[in-house]
DRENDREN-908769 format. One record per atom (N, C-alpha, C, O): x, y, z. Coordinates in steps of 0.001 Angstrom, whole numbers, plus 524288, in hexadecimal, padded with zeros to 5 digits. Atoms other than C-alpha are relative to their C-alpha. Layout:
BEGIN
XYZ
...
This chain:
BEGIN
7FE4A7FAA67FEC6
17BA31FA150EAFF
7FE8E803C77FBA3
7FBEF807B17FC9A
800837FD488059D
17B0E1FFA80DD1C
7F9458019E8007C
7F8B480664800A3
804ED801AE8001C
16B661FD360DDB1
7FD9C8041580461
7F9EA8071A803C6
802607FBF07F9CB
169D92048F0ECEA
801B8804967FC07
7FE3E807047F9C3
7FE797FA8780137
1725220FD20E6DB
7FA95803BA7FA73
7F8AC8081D7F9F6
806E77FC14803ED
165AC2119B0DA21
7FEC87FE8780271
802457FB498031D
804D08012D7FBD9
15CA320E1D0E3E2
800948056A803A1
7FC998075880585
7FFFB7FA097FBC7
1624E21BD40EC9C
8009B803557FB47
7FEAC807B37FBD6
800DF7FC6280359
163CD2220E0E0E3
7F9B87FFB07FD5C
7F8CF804167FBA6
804587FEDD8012A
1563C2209F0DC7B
7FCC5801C8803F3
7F943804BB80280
8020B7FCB77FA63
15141224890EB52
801DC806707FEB6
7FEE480A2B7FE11
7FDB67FA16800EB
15947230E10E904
7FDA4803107FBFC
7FC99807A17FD13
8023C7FE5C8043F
15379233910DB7D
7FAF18012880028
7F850804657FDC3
8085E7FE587FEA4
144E5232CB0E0A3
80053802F78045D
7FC80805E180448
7FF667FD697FB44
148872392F0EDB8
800DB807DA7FD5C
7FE6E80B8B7FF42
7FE087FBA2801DF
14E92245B90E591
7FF868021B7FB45
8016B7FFDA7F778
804867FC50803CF
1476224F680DCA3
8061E801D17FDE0
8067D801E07F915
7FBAC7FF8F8037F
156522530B0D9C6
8019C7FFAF7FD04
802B2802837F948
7FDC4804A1803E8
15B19247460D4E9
7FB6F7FDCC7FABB
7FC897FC217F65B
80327800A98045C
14FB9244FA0CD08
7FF03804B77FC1D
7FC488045A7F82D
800807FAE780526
150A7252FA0C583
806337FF277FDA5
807C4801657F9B0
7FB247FD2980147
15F49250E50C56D
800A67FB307FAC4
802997FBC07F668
802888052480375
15B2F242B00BEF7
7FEA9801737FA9D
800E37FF677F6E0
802977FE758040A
153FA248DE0B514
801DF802EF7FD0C
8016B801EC7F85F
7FC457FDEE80411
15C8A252E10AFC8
804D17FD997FEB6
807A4800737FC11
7FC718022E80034
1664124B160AF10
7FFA27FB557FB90
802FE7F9FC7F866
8001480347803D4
15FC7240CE0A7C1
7FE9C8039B7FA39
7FEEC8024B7F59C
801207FBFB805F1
15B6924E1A09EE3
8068C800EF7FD49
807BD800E07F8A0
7FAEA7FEE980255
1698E250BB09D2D
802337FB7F7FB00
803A17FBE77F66E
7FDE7803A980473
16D1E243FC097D3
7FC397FF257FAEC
7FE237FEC87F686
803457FF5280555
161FB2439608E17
8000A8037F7FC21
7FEBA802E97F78B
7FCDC7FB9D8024C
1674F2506C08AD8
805BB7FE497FCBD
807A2800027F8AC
7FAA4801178021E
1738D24AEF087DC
800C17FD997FA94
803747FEC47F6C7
7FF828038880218
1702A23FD5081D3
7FBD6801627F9C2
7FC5F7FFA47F54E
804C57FF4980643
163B4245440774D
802B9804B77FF43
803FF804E27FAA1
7FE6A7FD04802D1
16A1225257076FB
7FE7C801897FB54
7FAC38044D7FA0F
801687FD26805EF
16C0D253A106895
7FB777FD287FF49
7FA427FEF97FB00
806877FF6C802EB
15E2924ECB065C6
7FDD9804F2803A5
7FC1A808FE801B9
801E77FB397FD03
15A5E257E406FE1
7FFE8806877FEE6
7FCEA809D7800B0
7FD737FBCE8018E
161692632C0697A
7FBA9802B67FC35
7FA387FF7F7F8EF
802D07FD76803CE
1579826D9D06149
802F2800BB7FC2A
8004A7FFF17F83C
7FD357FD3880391
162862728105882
805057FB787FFB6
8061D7F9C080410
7F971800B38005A
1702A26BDE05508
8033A802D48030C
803A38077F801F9
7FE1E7FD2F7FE15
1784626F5F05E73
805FB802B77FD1B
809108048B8004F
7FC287FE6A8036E
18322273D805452
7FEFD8028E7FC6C
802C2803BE7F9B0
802077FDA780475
17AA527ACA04A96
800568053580229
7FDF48067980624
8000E7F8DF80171
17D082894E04975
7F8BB801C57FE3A
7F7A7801DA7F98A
804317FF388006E
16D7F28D0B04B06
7FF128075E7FE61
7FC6D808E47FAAA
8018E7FBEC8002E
16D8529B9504C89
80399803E68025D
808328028180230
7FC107FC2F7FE32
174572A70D05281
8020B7FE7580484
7FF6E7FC08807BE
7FD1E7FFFA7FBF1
17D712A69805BAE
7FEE4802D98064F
7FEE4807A0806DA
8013A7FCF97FA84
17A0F2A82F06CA6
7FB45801357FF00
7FA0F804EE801CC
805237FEA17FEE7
16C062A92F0697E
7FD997FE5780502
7FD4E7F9EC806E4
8041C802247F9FB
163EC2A9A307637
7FC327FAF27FF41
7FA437F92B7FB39
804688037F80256
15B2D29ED507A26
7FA56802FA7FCDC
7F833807457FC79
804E37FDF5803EF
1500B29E7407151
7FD337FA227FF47
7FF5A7F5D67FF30
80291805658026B
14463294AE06DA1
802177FC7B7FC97
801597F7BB7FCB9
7FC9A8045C80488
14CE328F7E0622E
8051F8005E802B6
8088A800147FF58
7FC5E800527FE51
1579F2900D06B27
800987FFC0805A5
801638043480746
803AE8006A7FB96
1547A28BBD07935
8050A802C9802CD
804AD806B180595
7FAD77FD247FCF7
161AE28FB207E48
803C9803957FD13
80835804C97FE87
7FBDA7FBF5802D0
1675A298B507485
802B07FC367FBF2
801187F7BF7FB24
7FC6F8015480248
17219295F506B91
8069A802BE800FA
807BF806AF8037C
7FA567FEEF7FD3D
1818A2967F06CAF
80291802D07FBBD
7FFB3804DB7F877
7FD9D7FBE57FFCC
18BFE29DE206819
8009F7FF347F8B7
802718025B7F593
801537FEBF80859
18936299630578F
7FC707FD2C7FF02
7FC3A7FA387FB38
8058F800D580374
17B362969405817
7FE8E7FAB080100
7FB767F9017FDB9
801B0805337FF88
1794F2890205CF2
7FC1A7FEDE804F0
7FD338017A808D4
804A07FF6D7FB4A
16D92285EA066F6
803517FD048045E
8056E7F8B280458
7FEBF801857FB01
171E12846207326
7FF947FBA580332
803387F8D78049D
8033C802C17FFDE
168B727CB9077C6
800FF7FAB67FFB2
801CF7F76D8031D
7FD1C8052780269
16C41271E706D81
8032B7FC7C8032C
802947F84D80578
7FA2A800847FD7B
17A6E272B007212
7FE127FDAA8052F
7FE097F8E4805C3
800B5802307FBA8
176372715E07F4E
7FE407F89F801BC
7FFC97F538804C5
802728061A7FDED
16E1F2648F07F14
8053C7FA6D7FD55
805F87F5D87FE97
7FD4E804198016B
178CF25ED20769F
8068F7FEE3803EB
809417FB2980553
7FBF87FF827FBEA
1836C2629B07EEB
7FF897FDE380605
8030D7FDDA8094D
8005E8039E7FB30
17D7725B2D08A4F
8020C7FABB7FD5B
8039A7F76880077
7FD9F806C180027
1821624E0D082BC
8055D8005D8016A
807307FD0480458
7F9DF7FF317FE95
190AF25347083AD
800D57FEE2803E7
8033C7FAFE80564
7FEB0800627F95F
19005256AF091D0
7FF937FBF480235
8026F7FB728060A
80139801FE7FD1C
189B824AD409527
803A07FA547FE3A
8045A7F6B48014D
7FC8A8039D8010E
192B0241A908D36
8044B80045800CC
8066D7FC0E801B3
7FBA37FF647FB73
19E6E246F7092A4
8014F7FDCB804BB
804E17FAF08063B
800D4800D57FADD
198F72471F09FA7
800387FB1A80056
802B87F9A18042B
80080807B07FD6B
1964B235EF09EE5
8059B7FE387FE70
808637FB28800E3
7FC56804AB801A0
1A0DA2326409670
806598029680375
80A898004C802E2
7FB567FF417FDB9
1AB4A23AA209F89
7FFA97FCD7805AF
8035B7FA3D80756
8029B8039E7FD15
1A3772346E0AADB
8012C7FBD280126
802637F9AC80546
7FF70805FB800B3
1A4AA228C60A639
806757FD2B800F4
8082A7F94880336
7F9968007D7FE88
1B3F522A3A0A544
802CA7FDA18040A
805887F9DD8053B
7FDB3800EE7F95B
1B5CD22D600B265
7FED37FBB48040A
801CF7F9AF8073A
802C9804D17FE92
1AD0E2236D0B6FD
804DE7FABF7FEB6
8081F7F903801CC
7FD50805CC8014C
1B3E92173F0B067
80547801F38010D
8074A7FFBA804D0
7F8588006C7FED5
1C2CD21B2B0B11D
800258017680551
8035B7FF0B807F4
7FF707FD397F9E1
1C08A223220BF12
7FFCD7F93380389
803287F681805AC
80319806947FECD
1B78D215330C2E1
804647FDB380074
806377FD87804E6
7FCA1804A38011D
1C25320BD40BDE0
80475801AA8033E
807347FE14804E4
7FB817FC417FEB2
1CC53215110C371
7FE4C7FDB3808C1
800AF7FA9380B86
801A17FFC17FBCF
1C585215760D14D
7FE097F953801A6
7FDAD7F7998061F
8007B805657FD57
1C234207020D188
8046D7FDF180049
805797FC66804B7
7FA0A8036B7FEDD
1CF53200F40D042
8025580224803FB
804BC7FF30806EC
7FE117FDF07FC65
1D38020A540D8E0
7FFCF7FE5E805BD
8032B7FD0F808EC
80210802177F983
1CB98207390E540
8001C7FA177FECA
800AD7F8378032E
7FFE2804688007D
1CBA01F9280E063
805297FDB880133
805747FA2A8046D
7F8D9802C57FF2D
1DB561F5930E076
80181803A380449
804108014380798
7FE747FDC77FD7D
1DDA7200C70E87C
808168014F7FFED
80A0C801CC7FB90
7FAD9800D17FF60
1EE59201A60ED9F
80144804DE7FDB0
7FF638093B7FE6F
7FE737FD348017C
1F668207050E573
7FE17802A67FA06
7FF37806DE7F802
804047FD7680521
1ED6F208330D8AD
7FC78803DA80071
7FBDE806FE7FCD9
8033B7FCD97FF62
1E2FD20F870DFA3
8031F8043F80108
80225807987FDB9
7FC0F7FB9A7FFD3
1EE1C219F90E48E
801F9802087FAFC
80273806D07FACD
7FF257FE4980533
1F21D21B3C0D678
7FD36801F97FC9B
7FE7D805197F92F
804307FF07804EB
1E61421BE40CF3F
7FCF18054C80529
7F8A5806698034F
8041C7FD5C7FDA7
1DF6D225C80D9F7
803BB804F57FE76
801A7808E97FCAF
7FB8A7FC917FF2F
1ECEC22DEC0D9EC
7FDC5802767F929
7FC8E8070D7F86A
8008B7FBF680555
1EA10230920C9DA
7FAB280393801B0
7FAA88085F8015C
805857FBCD7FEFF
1DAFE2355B0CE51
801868035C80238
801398079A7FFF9
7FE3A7FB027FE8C
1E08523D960D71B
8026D804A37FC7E
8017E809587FC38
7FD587FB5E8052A
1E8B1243E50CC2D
7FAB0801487FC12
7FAB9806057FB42
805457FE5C8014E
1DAD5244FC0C4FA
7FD3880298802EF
7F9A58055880144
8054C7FC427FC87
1D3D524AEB0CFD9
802B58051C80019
800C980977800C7
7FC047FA0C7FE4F
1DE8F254DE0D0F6
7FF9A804307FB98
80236808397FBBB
802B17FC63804EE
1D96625BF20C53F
7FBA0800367FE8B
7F90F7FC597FD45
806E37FE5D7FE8A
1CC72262B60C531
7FF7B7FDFA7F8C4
801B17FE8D7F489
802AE8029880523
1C3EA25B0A0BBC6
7FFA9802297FAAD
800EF7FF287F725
800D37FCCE804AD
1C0FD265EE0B04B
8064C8007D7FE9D
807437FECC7FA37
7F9A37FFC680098
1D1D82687B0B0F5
800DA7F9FE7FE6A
804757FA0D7FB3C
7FC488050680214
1D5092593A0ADED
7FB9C7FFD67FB09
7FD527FDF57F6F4
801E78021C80556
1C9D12588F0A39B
802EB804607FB56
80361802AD7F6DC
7FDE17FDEC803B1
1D0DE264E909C84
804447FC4F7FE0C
805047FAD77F988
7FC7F801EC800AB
1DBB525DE909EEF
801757FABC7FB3D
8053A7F9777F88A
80004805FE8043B
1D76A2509D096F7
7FEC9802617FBE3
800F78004E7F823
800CF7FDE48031E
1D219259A308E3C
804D6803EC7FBD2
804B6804D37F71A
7FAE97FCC980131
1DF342621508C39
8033B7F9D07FA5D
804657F9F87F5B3
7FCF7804A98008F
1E5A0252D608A4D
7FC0D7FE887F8F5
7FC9B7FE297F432
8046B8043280579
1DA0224CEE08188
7FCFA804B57FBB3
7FA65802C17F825
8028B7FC738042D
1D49E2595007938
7FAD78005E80128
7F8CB7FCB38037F
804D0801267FFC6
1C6DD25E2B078CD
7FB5B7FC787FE99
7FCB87F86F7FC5D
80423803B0802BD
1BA2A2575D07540
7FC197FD0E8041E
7FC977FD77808E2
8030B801057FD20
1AF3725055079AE
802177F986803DE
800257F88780826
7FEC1805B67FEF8
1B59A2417807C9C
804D3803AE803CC
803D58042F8087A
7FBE07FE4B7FB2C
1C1662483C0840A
7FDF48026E803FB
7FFC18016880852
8031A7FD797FCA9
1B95324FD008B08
7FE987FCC88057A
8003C7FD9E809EC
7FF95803817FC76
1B3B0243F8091A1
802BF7FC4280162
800807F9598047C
7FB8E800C57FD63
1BF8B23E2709464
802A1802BB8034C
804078004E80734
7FE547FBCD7FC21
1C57524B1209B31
7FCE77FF2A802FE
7FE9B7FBE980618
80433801267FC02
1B9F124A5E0A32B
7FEF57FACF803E8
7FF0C7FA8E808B5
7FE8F805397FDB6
1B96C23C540A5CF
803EA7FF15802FB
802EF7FC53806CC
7FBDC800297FDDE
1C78E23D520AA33
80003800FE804A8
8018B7FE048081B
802127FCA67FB84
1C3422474B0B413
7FEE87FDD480392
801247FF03807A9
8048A801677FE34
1B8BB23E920B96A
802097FAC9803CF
8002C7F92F807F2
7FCD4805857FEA6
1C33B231910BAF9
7FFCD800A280646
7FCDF7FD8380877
7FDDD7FF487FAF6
1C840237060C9F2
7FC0B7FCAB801CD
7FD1F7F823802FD
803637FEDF7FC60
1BBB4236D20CFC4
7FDC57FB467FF5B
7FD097F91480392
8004C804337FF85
1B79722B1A0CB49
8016A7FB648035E
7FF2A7F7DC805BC
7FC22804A97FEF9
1C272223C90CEA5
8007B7FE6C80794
800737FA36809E6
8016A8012D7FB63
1C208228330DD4B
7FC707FF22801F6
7FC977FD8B8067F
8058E8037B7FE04
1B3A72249E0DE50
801D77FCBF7FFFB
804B47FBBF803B6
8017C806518016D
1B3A8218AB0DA17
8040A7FCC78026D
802C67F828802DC
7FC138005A7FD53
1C043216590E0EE
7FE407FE13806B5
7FE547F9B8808BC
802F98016A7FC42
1B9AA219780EE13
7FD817FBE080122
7FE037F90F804FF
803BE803247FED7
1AFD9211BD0EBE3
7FFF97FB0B8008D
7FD1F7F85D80358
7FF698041680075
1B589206CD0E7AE
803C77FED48068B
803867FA5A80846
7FEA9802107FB74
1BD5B207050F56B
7FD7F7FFCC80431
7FFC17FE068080C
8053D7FFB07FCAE
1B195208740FD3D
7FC227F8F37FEB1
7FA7F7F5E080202
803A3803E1800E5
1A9DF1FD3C0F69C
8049D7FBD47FF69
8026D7F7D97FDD4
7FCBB804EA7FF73
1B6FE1F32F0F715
800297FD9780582
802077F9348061F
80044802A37FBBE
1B4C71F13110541
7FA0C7FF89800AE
7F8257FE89804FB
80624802297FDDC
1A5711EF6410345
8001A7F91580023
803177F62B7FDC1
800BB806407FF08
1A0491E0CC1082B
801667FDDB7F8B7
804F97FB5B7F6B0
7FF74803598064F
19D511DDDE0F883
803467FEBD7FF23
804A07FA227FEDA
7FB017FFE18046F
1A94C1E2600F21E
8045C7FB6D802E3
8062B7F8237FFE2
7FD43804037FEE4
1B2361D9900FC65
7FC617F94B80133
7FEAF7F5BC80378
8010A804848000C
1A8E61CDD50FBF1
7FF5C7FDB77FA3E
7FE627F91A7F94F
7FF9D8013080512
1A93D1CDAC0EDF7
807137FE2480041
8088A7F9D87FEAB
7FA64801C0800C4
1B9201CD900EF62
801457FBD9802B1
805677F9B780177
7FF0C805B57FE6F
1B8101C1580F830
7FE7D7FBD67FC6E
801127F7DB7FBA5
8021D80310802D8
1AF061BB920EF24
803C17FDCB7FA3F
802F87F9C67F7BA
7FBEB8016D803CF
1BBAF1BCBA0E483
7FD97802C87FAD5
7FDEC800BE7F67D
8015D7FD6E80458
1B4F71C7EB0DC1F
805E2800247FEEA
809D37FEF880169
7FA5E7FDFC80247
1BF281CC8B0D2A6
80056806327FFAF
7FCDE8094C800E4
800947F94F7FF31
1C2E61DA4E0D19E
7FBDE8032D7FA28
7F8F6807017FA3C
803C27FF90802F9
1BBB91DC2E0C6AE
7F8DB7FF898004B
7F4FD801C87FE88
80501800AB7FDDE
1B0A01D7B50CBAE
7FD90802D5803A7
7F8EA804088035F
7FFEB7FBDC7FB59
1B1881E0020D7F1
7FE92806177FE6E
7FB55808E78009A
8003F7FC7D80075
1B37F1EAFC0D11E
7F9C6801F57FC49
7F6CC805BA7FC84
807417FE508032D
1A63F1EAD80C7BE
7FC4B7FE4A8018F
7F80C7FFDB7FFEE
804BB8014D7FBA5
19E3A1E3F00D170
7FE4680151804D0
7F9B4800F280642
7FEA77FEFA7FBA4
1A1C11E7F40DD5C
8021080638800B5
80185808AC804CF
7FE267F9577FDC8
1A78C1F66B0DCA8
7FE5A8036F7FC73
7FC3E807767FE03
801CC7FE778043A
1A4A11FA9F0D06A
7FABE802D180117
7FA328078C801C4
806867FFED7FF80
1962B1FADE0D20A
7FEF18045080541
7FC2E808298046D
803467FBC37FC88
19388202CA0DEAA
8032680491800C7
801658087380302
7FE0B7FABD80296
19EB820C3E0DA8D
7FCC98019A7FD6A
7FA9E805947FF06
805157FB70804FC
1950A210A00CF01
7FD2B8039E802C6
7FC23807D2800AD
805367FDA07FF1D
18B95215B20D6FC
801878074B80256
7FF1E80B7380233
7FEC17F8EB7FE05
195BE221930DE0D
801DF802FE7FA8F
800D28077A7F92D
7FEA57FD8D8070C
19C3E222E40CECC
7FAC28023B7FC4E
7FA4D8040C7F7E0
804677FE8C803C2
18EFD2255D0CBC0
7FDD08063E80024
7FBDC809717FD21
8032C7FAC87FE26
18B202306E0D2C8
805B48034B7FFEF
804C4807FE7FF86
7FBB67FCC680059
199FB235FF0D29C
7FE84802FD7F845
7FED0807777F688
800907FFC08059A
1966E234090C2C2
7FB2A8075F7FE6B
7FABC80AA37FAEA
8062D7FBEC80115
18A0223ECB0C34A
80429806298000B
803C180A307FD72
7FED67F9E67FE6F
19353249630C92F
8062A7FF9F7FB8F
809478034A7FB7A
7FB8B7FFD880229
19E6B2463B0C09D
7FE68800D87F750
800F4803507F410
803E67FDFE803F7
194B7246540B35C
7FEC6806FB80106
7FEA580ADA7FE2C
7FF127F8AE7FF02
193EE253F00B90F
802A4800EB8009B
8015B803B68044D
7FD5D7FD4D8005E
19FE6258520B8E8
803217FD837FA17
8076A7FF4E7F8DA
7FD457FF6480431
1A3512528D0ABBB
7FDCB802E07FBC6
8006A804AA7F829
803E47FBE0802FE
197B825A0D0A508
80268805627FFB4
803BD807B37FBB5
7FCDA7FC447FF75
19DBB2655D0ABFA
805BA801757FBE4
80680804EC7F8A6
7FA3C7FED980339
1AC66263BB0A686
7FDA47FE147FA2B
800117FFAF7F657
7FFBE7FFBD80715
1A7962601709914
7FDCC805437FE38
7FF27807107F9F9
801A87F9B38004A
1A01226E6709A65
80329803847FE79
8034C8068D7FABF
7FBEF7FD2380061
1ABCD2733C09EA2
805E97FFF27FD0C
808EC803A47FDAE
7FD0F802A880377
1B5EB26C540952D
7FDA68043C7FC42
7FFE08087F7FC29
801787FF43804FA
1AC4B2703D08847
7FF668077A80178
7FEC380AAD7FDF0
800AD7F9977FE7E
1AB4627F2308F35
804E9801EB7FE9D
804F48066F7FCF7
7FB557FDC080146
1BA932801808CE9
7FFC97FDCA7FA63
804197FE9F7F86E
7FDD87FFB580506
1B99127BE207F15
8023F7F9297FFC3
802D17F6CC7FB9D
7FCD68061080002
1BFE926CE60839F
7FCCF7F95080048
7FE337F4B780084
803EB805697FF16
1B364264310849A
7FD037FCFD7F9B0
7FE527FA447F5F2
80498801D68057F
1A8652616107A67
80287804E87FCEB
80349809667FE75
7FDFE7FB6D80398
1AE042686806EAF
7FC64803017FCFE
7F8C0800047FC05
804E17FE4880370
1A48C2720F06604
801E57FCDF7FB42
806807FBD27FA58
805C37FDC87FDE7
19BC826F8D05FF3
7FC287FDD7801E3
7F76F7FEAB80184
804A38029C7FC23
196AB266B2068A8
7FEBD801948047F
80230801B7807D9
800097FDA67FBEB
18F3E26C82072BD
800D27FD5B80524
7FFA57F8B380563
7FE318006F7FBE8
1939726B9807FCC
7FF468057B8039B
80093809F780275
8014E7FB107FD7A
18E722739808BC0
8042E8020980119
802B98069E80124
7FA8F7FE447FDDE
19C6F2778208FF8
800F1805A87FC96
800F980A417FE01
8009D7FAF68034C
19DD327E92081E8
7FC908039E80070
7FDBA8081F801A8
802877FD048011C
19251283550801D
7FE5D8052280594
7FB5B808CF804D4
8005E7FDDE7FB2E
193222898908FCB
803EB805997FBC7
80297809AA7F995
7FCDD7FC91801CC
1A03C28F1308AA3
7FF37802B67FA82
802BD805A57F90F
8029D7FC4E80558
19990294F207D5F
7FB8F804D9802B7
7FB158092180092
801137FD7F7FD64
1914629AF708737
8017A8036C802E2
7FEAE80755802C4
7FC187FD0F7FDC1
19ADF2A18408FA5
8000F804BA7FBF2
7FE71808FD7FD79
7FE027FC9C8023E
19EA32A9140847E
7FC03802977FDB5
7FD3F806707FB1A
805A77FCB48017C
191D22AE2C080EE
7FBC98006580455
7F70280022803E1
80756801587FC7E
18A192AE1D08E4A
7FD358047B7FF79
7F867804757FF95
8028E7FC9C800E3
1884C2BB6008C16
7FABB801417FC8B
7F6DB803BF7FDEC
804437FDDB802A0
17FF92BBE808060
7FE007FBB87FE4B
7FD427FC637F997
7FFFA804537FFB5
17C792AE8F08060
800557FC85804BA
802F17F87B804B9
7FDEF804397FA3E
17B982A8E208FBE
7FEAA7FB307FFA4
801177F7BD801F2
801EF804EB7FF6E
173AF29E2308C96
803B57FB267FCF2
8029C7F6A57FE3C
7FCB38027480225
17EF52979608376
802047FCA480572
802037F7E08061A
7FDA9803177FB5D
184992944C09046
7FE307FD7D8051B
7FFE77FA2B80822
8047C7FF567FB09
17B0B294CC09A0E
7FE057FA5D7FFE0
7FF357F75280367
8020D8062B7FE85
173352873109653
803E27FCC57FE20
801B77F87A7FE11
7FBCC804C37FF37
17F5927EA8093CB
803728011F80627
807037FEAC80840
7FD327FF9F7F8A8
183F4282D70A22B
7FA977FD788028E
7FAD67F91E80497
804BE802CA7FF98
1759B27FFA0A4FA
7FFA67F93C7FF87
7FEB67F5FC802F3
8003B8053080168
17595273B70A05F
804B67FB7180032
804697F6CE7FEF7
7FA60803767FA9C
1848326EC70A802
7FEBD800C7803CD
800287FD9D80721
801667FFD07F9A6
17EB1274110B3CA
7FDE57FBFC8014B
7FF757F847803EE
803C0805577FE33
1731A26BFA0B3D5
801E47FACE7FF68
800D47F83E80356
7FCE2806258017C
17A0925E930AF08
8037C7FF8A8051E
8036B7FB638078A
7FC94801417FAA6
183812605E0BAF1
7FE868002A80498
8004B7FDD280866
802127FFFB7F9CD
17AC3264F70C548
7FB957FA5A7FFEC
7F8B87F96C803AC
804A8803457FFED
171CA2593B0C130
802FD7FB7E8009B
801B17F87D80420
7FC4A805137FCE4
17CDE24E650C1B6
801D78015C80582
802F47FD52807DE
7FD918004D7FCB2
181DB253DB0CD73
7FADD7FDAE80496
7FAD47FA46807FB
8052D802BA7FBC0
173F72523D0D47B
800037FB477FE30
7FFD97F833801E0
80178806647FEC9
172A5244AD0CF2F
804AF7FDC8801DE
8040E7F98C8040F
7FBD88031C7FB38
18067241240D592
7FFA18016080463
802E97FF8D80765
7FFC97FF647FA02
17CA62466C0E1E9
7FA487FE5E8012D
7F8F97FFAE8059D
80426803547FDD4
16F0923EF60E281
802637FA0D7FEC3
801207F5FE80104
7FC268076380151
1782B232170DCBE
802307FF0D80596
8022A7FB018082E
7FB95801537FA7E
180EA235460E923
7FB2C7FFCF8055D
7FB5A7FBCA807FF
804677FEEE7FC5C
175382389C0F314
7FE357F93F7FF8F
7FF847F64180316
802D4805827FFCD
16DFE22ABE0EEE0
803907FB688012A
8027B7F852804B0
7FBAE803CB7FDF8
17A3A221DD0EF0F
803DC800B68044D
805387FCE4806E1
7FE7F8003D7FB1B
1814C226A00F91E
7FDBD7FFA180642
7FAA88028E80881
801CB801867FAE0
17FB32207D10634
7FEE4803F3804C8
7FAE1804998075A
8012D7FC6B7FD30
182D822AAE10E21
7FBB48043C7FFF2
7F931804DF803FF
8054E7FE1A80348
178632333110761
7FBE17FDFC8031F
7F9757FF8A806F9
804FA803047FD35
16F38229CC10A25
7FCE58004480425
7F838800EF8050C
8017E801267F753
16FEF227F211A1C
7FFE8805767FFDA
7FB39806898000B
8020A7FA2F7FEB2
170772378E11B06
7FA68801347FED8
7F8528040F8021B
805AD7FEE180055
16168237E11146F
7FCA57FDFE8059E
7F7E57FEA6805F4
């Protein structure tokens, strides 16, 4: 199963001029992330020159509000966003996951209990509970992705939940339980495994919205702290100068747009190739 699902995802990827641009910036982003500071012309912390200078050849995007290249900031401030974005990701993933498999797995009165707290998580819009962990846990970059992560738990939990009660009445999963698997076994051989593949593509659109709230976290002052750049700040350093200075703000909004509209297309060619229904409609 795992194997058909890249096998329709690589049909999808050669079929769609989309998915293959959305492919590509995407893998530019993370190389962005990841070389950044070699990537960087200037220190992004060095006081170079006057303050809000327009772009310029020695300054491809200007400089901010005491003289530091923009620019810089920018490429380094993609590692923030994007280490946020996995390791809150990642959060939600494993505790949501663990959360959502036991759930549909024992079911009764455990699954009524443990779905009843998600509900109390869903009941508060995502950016409101990460202030909230944030209010609890203080600013910074490690709380940050925890608030976020927290966020991310619900949604998890009722995937993987689903899924796992959908795939407990497949042929496998009950001829494995005649055979005297153990639950352990069931669960990382048997359910585990072709859960990944909807957590995967839920994962693309949920990497986009933690990019987002770490934007919007470090925009109030509560995310990545100065003076590490972070597009969120440096948006909100913009704000306050778009006037004589637009571009301060202009390419770090630039550059969250594109990161979100480019995961969101590769979770909706992830969902297009693996989903069945999809499929029989072509």
């Amino acid at each position: 199963m795992s194997g058909h699902r890249e096998h329709a995802f690589t049909r999808e990827w050669r079929r769609s001029r989309i998915t293959q641009i959305a492919s590509v910036i995407a893998l530019l982003y993370l190389f962005v992330g990841l070389a950044g500071p070699s990537l960087a012309p200037y220190d992004p912390l060095e006081i170079l020159s006057s303050p809000r200078e327009a772009p310029s050849g020695a300054h491809w995007m200007g400089t901010d509000e005491v003289g530091r290249d923009t620019f810089s900031r920018l490429l380094v401030g993609a590692r923030g966003a994007l280490t946020v974005g996995f390791v809150a990701v990642a959060i939600g993933l494993l505790v949501g996951g663990a959360i959502g498999l036991i759930a549909g797995y024992y079911g009764s009165h455990l699954d009524s209990v443990l779905m009843r707290l998600m509900d109390i998580l869903l009941a508060f819009p995502g950016l409101l509970l990460a202030l909230a962990v944030i209010t609890f846990l203080g600013p910074g970059m490690v709380n940050t992705m925890i608030a976020i992560g927290v966020g991310g738990i619900p949604g998890y939990a009722r995937l993987v939940r689903g899924e796992v009660l959908t795939l407990l009445n497949r042929d496998h999963v009950l001829a494995a339980r005649l055979l005297g698997a153990g639950t352990m076994r069931l669960m990382t051989s048997h359910l585990l495994p072709l859960a990944a593949s909807s957590a995967l593509v839920y994962s693309t659109a949920q990497l986009a919205r933690a990019v987002l709230a770490e934007a919007g976290l470090s925009f109030l002052g509560l995310g990545i702290q100065p003076p590490t750049p972070s597009w969120g700040s440096m948006i909100a350093s913009g704000q306050r100068s778009f006037l004589s200075a637009p571009a301060m703000g202009i390419f770090p909004g630039l550059a969250i747009m594109g990161m979100v509209f480019t995961l969101n297309l590769l979770g909706d060619s992830l969902r297009d190739a693996w989903d069945p229904h999809q499929q029989r409609r072509r």
